[in-house]
NUNU-384028 format. One record per residue: residue number from 1; chain; y, z negated, x of N, C-alpha, C, O, CB in turn. Coordinates in steps of 0.05 Angstrom, whole numbers, m for minus. Glycine has a CB too. Example, Ala and Ser with C-alpha at 12.3 -4.5 7.8 and 13.67 -1.06 7.14 Angstrom:
! residues 2
PT seq mol   n_c2   n_c3   n_c1  ca_c2  ca_c3  ca_c1   c_c2   c_c3   c_c1   o_c2   o_c3   o_c1  cb_c2  cb_c3  cb_c1
PT   1   A   m114   m156    264    m90   m156    246    m66   m156    264    m66   m169    285    m89   m181    226
PT   2   A    m45   m142    257    m21   m143    273      1   m157    258     23   m161    268    m12   m114    282
END
This chain:
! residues 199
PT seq mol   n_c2   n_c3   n_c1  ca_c2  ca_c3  ca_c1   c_c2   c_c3   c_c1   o_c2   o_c3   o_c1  cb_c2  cb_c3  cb_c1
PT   1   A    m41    610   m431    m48    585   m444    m77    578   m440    m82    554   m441    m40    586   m474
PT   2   A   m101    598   m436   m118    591   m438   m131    579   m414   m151    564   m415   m126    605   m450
PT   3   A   m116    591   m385   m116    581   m365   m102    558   m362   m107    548   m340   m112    595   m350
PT   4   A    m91    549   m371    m87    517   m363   m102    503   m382   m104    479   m378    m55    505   m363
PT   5   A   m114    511   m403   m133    493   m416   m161    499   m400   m178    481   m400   m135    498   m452
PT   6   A   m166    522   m387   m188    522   m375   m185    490   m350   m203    474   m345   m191    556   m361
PT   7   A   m157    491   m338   m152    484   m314   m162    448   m322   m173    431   m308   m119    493   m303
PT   8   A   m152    447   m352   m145    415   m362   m176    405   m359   m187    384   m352   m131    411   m400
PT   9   A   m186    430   m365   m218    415   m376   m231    414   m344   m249    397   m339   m243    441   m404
PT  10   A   m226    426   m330   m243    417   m305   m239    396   m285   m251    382   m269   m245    436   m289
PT  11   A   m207    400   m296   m198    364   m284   m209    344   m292   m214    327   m275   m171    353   m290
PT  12   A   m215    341   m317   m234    315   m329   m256    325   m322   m265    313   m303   m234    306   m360
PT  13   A   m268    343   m329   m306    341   m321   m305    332   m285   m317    313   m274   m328    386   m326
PT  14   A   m284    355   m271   m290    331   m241   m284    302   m233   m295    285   m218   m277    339   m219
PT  15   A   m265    304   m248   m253    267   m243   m265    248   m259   m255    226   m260   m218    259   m252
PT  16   A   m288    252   m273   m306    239   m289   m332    232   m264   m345    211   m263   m316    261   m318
PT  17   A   m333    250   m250   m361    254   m237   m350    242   m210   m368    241   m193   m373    290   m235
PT  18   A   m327    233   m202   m323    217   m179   m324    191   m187   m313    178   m205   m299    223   m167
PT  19   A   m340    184   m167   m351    153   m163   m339    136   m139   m341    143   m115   m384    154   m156
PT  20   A   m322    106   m149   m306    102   m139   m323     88   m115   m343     74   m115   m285     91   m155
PT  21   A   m302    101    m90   m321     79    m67   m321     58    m69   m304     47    m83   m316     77    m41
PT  22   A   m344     42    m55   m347     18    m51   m334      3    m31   m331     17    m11   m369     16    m50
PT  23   A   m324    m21    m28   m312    m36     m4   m337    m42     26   m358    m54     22   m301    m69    m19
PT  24   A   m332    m34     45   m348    m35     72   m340    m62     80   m320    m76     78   m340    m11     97
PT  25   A   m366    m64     92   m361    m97    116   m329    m85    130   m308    m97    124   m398   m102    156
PT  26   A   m329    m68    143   m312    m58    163   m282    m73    143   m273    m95    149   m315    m18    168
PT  27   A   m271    m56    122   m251    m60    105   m252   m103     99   m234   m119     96   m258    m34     74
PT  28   A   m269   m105     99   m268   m137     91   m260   m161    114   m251   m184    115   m300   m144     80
PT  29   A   m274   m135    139   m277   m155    149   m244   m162    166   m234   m184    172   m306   m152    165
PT  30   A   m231   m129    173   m204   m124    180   m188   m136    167   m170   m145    180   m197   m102    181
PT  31   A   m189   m139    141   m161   m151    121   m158   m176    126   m137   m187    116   m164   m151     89
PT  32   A   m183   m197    146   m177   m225    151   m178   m226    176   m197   m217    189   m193   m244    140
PT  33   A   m153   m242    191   m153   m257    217   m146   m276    227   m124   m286    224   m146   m249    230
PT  34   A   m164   m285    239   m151   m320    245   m138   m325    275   m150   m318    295   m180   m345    243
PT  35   A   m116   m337    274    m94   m343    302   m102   m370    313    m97   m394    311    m57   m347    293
PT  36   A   m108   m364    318   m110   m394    339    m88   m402    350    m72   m386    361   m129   m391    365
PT  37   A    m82   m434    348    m55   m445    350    m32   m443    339    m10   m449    346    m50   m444    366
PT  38   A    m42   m429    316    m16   m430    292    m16   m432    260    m35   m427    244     m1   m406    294
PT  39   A      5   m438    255      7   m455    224     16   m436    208     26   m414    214     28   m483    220
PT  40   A     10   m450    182     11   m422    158     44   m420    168     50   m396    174      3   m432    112
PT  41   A     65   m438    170     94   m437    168     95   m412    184    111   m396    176    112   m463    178
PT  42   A     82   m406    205     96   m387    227     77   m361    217     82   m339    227     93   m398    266
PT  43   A     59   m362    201     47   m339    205     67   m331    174     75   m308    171      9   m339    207
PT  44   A     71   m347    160     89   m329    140    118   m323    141    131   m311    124     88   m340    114
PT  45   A    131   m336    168    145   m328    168    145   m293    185    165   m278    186    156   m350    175
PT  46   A    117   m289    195    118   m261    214    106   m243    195    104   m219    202    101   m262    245
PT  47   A     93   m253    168     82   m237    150    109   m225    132    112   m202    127     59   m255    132
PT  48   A    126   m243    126    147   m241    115    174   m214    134    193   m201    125    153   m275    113
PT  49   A    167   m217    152    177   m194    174    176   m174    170    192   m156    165    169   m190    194
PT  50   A    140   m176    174    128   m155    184    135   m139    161    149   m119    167     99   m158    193
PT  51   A    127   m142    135    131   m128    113    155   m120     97    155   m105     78    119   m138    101
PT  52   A    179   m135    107    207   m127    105    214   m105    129    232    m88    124    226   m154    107
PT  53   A    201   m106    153    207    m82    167    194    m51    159    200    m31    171    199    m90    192
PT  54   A    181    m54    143    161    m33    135    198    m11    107    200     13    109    118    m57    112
PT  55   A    211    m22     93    231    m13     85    247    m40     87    241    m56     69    228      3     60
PT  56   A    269    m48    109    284    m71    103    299    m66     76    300    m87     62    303    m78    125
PT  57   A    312    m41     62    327    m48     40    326    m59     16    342    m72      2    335    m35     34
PT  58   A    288    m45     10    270    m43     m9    250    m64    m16    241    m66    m39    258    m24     m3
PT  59   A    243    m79      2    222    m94      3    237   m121    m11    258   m131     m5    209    m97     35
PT  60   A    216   m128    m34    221   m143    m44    202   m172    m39    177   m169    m41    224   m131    m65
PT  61   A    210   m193    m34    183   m220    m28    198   m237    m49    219   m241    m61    180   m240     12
PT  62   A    159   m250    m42    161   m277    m57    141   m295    m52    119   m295    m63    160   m273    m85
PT  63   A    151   m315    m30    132   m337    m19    124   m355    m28    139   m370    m40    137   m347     m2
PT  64   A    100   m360    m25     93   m377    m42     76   m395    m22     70   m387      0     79   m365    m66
PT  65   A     70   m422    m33     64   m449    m19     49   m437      8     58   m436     31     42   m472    m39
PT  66   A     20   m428     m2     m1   m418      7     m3   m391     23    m24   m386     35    m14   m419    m13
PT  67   A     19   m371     25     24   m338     24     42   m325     14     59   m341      5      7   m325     14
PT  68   A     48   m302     10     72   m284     13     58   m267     m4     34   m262     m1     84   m273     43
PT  69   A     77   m253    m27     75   m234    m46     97   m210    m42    121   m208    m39     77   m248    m75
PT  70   A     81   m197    m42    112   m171    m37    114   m147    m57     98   m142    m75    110   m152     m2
PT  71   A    135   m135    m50    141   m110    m69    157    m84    m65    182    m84    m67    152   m118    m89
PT  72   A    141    m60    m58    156    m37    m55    151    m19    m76    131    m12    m87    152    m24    m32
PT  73   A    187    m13    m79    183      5   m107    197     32   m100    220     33    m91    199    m10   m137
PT  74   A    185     51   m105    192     77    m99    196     99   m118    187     95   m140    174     84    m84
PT  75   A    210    126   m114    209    143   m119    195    166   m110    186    166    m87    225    143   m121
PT  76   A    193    190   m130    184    207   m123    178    232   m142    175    231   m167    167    197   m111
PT  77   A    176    258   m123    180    287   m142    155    294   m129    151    292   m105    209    311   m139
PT  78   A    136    305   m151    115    333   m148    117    359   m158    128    366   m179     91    330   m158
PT  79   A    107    373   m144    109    399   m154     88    405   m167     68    407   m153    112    418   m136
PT  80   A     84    410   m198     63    417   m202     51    457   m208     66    473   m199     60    397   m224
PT  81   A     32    464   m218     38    503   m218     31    499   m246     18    479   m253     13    533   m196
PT  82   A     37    515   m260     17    523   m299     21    557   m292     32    567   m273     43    510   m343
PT  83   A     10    568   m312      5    592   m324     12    591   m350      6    574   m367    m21    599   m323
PT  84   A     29    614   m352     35    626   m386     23    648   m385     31    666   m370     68    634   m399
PT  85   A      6    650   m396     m2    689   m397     m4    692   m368    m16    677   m354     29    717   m412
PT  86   A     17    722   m359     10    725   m331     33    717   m310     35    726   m287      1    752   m328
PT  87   A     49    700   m324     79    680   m310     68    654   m295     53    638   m305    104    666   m341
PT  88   A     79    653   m266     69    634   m261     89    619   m258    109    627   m245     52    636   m245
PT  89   A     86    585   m271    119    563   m272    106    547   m252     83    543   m245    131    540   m306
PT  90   A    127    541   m245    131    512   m224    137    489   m244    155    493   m260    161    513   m199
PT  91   A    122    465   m244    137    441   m261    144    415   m236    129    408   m218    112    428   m289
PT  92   A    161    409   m238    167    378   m222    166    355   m232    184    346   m246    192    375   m213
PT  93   A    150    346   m227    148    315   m236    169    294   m225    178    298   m203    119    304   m227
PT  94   A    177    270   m241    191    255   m226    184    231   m236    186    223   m259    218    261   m225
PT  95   A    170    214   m207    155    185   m223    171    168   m201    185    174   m181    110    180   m223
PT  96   A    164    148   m210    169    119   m207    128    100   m188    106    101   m200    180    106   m252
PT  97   A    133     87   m160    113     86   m160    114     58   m152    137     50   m147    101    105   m147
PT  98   A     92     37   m149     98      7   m135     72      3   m110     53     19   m109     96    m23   m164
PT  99   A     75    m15    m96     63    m18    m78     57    m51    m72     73    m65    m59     76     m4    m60
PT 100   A     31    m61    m82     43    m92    m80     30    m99    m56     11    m85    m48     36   m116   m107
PT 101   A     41   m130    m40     23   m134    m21     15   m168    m22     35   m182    m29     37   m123      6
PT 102   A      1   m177    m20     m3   m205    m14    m17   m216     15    m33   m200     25    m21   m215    m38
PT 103   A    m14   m234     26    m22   m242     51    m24   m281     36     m7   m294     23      7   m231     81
PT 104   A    m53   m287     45    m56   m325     37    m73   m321     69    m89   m307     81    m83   m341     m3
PT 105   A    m53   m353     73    m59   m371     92    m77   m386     81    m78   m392     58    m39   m385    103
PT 106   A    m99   m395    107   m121   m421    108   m116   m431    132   m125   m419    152   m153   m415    105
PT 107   A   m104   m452    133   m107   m476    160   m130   m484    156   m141   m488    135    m88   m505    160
PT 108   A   m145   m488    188   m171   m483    189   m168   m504    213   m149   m520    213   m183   m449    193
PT 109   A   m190   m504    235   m191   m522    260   m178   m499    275   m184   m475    277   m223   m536    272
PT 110   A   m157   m516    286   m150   m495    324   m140   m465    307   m143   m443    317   m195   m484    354
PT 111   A   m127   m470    278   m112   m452    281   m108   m442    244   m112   m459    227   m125   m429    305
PT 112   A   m100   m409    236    m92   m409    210   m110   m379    207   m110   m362    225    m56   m411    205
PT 113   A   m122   m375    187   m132   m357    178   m108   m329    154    m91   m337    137   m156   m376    164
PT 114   A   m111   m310    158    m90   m301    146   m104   m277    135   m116   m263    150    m65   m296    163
PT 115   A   m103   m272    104   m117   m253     88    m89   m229     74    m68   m233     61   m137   m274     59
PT 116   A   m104   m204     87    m78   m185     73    m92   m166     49   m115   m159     49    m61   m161     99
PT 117   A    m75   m161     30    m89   m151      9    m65   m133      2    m42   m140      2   m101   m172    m15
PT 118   A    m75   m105     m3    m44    m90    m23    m52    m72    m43    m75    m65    m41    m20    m69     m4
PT 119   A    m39    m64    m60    m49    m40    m80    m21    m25    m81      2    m32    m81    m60    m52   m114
PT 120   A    m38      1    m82     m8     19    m97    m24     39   m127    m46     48   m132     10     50    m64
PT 121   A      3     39   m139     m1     52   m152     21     70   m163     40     60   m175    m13     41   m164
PT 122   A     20     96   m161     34    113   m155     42    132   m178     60    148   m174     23    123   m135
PT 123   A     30    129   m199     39    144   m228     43    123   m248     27    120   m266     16    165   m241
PT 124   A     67    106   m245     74     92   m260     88    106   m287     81    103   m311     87     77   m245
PT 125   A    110    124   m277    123    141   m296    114    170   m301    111    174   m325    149    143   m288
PT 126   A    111    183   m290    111    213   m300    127    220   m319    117    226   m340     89    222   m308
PT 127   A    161    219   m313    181    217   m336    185    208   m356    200    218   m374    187    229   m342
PT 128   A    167    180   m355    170    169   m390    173    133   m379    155    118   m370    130    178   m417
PT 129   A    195    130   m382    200    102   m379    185     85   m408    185     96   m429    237     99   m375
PT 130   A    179     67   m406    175     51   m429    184     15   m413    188     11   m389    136     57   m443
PT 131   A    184     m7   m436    186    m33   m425    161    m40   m413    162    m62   m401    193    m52   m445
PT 132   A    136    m28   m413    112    m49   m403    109    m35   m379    102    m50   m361     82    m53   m421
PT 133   A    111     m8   m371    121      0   m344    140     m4   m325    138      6   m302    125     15   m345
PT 134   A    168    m25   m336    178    m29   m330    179    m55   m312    188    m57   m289    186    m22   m343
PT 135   A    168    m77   m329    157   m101   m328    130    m97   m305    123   m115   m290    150   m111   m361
PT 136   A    118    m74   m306     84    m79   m288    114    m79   m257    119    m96   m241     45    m35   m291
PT 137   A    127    m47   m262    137    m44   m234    157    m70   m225    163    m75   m201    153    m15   m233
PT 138   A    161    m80   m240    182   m105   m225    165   m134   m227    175   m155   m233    216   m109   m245
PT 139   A    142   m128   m221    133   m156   m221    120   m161   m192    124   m146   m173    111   m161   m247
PT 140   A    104   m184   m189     87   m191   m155     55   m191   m167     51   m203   m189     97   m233   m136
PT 141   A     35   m180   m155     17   m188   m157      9   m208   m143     26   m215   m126      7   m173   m156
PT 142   A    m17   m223   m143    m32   m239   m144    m59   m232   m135    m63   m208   m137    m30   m246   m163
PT 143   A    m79   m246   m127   m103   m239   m127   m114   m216   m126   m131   m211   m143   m110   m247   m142
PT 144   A   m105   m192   m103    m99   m165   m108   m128   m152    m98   m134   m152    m74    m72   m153    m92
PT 145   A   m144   m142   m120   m171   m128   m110   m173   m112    m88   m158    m92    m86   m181   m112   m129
PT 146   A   m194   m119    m63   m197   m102    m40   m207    m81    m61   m214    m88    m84   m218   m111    m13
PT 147   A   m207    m51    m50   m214    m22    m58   m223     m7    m32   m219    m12     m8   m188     m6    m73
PT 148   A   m238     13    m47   m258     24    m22   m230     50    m14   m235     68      2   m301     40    m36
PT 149   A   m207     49    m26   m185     73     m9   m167     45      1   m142     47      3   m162    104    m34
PT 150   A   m183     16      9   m161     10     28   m170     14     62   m192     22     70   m151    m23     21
PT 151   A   m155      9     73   m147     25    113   m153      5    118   m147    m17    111   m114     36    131
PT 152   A   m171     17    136   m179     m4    156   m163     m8    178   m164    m27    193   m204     m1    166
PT 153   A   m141     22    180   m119     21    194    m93      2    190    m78     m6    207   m113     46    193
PT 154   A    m92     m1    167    m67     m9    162    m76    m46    162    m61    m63    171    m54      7    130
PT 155   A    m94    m50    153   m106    m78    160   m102    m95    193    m95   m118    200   m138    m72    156
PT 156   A   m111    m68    207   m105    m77    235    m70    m71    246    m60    m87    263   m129    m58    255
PT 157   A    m56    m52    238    m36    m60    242    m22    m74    236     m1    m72    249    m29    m52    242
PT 158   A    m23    m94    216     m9   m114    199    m14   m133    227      2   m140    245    m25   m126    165
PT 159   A    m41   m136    222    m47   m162    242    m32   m163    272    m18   m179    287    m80   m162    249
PT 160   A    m42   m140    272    m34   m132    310      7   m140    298     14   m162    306    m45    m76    327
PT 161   A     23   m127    285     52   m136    284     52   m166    278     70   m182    283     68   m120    260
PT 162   A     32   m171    267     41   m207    258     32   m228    273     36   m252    271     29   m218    231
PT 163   A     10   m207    299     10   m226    329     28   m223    345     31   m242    361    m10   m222    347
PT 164   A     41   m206    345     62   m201    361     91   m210    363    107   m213    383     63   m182    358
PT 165   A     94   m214    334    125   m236    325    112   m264    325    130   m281    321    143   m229    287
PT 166   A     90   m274    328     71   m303    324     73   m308    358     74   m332    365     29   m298    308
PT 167   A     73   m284    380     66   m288    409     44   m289    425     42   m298    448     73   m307    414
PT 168   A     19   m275    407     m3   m271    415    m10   m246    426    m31   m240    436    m17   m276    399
PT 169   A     12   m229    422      2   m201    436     35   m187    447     58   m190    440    m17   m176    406
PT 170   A     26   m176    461     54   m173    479     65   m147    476     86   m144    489     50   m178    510
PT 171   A     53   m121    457     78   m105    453     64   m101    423     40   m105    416     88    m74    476
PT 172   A     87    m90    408     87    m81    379     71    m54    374     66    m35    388    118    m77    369
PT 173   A     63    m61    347     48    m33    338     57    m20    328     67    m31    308     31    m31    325
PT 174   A     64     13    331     72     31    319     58     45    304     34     46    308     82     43    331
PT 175   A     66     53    292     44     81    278     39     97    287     55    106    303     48     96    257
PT 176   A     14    111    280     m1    130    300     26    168    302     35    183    285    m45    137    278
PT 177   A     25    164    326     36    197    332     21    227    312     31    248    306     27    202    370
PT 178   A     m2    219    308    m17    240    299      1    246    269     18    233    257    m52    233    296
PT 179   A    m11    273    265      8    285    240    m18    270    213    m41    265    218     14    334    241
PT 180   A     m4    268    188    m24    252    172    m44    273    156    m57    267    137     m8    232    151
PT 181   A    m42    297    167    m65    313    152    m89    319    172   m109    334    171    m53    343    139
PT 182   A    m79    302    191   m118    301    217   m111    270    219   m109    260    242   m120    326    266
PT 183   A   m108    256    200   m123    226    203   m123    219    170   m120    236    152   m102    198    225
PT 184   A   m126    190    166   m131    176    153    m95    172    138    m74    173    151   m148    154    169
PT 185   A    m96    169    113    m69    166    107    m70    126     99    m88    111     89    m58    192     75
PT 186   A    m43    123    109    m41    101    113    m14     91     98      8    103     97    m44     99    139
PT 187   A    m20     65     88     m2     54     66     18     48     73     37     50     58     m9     33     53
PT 188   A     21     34    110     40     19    122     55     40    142     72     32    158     27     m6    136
PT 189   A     47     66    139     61     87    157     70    110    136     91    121    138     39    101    182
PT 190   A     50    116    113     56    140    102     70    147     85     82    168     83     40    149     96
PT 191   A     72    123     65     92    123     38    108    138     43    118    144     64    107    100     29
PT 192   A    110    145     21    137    156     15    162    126     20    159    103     13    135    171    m23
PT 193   A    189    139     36    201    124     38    206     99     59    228     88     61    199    122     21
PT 194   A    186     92     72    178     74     90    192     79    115    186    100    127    150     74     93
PT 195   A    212     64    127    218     68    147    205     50    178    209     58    201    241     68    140
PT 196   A    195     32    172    178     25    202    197     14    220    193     12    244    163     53    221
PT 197   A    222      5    208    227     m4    241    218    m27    259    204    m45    252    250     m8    243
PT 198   A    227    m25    279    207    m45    304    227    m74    300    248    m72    289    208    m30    348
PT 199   A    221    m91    307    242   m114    311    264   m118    333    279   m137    332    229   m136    313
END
């Protein structure tokens, strides 16, 4: 017992002392791209794709005048370790997680500007359902804050798939071959659950 209260207390003194990154030119500047020779209609209809191909069963949208709101809702088990005395338990967690995404069009001159934004958040449950957890996970965000853990990877693959069903680039993007513990983990390849297929 006294080791997992030792364990409790260093989890907060370190997770107190992390300082959340800041957003880079790089991250700001990837999440926006502008098409030349095309209209918000066609870019939401390839935004609307692109992000139903990421889980077709799962993915939930909701278009709106201006852009496209989306929604992946997931499951998931952790393993966690404790200490009794000198017993060591396994605990499993079982949460509930969401993933929102938004993409807004700007018709501009000679073409459409297209802004992608997503958040996840991944400890919704930790086995305790309530109604306002329920309500956060089944809803669309809006106005979704850039964060300094968003990809600058996953920014560019959006785009690069939503030039490609638009006709500006001539083969599709896959996700990287590399295994995800020697790169960058990525929202639009790594989830849990995500299946990627191509069109």
């Amino acid at each position: 017992m006294r080791a997992v209260a030792i364990i409790a207390v260093m989890s907060v003194i370190s997770g107190c002392g992390i300082v959340p990154k800041k957003v880079t030119p790089e991250q700001t500047a990837a999440s926006t791209r502008f098409y030349p020779g095309k209209t918000a209609a066609e870019l939401k209809a390839a935004s609307e794709k692109t992000l139903t191909l990421l889980v077709p069963d799962r993915m939930k949208l909701d278009a709106q005048e201006n852009g496209v709101r989306a929604r992946y809702n997931y499951s998931y088990a952790q393993t966690r370790i404790g200490y009794v005395g000198n017993t060591t338990s396994f605990f499993t967690d079982h949460g509930m997680g969401v993933t929102w995404y938004e993409v807004v069009f700007t018709e501009e001159a000679g073409g459409t500007r297209a802004r992608l934004a997503y958040l996840n958040r991944g400890d919704l449950t930790k086995n305790v359902i309530s109604p306002e957890i329920t309500a956060l996970h089944n809803s669309f965000r809006s106005d979704i804050p850039m964060t300094g853990r968003t990809s600058v990877e996953d920014f560019t693959l959006f785009h690069d798939r939503v030039e490609y069903l638009v006709g500006l680039r001539s083969a599709w993007a896959p996700c990287p071959t590399t295994k995800v513990t020697e790169r960058t983990f990525m929202e639009f390849c790594d989830r849990t659950g995500l299946k990627n297929d191509a069109p």
